[in-house]
N, C-alpha and C positions, 0 to 999 in steps of 0.2 A: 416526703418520707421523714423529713427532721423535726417538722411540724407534728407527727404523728408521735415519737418517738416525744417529743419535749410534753404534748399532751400526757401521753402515760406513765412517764416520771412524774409529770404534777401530780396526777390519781394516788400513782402508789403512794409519796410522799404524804397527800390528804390523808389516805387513809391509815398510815402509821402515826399520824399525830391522833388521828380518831381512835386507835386501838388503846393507844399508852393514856389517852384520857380515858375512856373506860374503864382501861384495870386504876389506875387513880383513883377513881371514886368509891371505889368497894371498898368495904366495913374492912378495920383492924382487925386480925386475928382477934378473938376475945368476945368479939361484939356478937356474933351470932349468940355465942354460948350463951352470953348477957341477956340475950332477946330471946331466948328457949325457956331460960330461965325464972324470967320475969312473965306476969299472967297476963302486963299489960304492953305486950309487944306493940311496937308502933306500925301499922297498914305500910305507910312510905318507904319504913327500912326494909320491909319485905319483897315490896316491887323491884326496890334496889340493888337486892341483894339476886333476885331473881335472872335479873336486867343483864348483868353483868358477864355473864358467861353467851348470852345471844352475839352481847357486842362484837365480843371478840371472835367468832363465832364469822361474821358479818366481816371484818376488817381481814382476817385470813382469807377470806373467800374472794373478796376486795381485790388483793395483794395478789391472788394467784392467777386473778382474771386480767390485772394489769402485765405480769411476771407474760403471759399468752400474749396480750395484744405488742410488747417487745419483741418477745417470738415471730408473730406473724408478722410483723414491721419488720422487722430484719430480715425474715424469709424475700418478704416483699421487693427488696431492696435489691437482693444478690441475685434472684431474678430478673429485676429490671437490666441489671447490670450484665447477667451475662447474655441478655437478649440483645441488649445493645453491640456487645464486643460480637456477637453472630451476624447481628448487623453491619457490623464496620469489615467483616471478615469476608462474607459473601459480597461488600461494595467493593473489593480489593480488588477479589476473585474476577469480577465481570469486567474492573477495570482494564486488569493484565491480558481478559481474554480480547476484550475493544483492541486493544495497543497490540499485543498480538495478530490479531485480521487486518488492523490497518496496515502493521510492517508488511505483511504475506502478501496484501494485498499492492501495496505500493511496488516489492521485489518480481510482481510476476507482472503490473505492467509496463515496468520497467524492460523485464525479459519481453515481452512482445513488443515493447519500442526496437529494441535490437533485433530482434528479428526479424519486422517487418521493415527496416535498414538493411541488412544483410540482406532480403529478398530481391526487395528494390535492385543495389546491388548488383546482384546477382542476374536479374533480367535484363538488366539494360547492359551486363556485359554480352550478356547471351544475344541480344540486338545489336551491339557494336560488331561481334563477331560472326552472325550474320548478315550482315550488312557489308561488311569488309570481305566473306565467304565469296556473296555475291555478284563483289564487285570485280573479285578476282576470275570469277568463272566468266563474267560477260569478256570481260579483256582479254582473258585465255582465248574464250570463240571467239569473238574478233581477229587475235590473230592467226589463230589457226585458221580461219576463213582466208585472211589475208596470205599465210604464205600456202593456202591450197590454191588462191587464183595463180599466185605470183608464180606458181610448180604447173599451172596448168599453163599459162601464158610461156612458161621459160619453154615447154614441151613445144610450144607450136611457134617457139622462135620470135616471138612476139615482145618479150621483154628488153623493148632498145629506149623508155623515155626515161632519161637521166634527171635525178633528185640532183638540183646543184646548192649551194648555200651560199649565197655571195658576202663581199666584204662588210654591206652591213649587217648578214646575220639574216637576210633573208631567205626564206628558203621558195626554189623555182625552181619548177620542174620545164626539160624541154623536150618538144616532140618531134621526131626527125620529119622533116619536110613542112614544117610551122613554125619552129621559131629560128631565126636567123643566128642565131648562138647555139645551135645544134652540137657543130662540128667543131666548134673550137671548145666547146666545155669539155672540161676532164672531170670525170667522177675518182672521189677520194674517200675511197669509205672510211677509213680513220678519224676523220674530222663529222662523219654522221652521213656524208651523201650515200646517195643509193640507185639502186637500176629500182623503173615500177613497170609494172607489164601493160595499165592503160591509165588513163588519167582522171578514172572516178578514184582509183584505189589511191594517187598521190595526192587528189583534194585531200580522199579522208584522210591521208597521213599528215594532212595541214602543209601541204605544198600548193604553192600558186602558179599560175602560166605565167610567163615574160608577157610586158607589156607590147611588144613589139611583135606580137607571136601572128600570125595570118588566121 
């Protein structure tokens, strides 16, 4: 554009030194009159004098065509310019919208990280407490099995094998007419012994026979 613009100053400036030499060279006021005058006017002053008004003529015409291509250079220009800033404007635009979807995008996988934590979470309490549900209903039957035999054994008199725990913490069950410490053990439920009605039911309860037992 400045190359352009420096072109078209030279032009105009050419051709105003071309104008001001043309009007330069025309005849002095007088001289016409002179050459009217006289029978033997000279052929050259007449071309000259002809010449003179084309010039000018030529040099305005010059100067309005250079006066345009300023014009359109500068049109040129404020165009280019504001295509540019359209361009910088819409690069902004797409930029903010980029950085916008990545934020959006970053904050919602974030949210699904936490949530598929919370779920997790959440299932494997649902498993521990299932698990622990279950473990308390086996036990329950268990012993509700255990004191339905012990209620059916005490019905038919049969609950005489004493749960004993001796000094070191062991725990022996005895059976009357088998183990030789029948009759001297004393059951003390406070300290944990127990009556049991037969002697599958004091294995399960983790009671052992006397070594000594028949």
């Amino acid at each position: 554009m400045s190359k352009t613009v420096t072109a078209a100053t030279t032009l105009l400036a050419a051709l105003v030194i071309l104008a001001t030499a043309g009007c330069g060279s025309s005849a002095p006021p007088g001289a016409a009159d002179a050459g009217i005058a006289s029978t033997t006017s000279s052929p050259v002053s007449s071309t000259t004098a002809s010449t003179a008004p084309s010039s000018s003529s030529a040099a305005a015409a010059a100067s309005a065509a250079a006066q345009a291509s300023l014009s359109a250079a500068a049109a040129s220009s404020a165009a280019a310019q504001a295509a540019a800033q359209e361009a910088a404007r819409v690069a902004a635009e797409q930029s903010a919208a980029e950085q916008s979807a990545a934020a959006q995008a970053a904050a919602q996988a974030e949210a699904d990280r936490v949530a598929a934590e919370q779920a997790a979470a959440q299932q494997a309490a649902d498993e521990a407490a299932a698990q622990q549900a279950a473990q308390q209903a086996a036990a329950q039957a268990a012993a509700d099995q255990a004191a339905a035999q012990q209620a059916a054994a005490a019905s038919s008199g049969s609950c005489d094998i004493k749960g004993n725990i001796n000094d070191k913490g062991e725990r022996i069950y005895h059976v009357k007419g088998k183990s030789p410490s029948y009759d001297a053990t004393k059951i003390d439920e406070s300290k944990g012994e127990r009556w049991f009605c037969s002697e599958a039911e004091a294995q399960a309860a983790g009671w052992r026979a006397p070594k000594n037992s028949n």
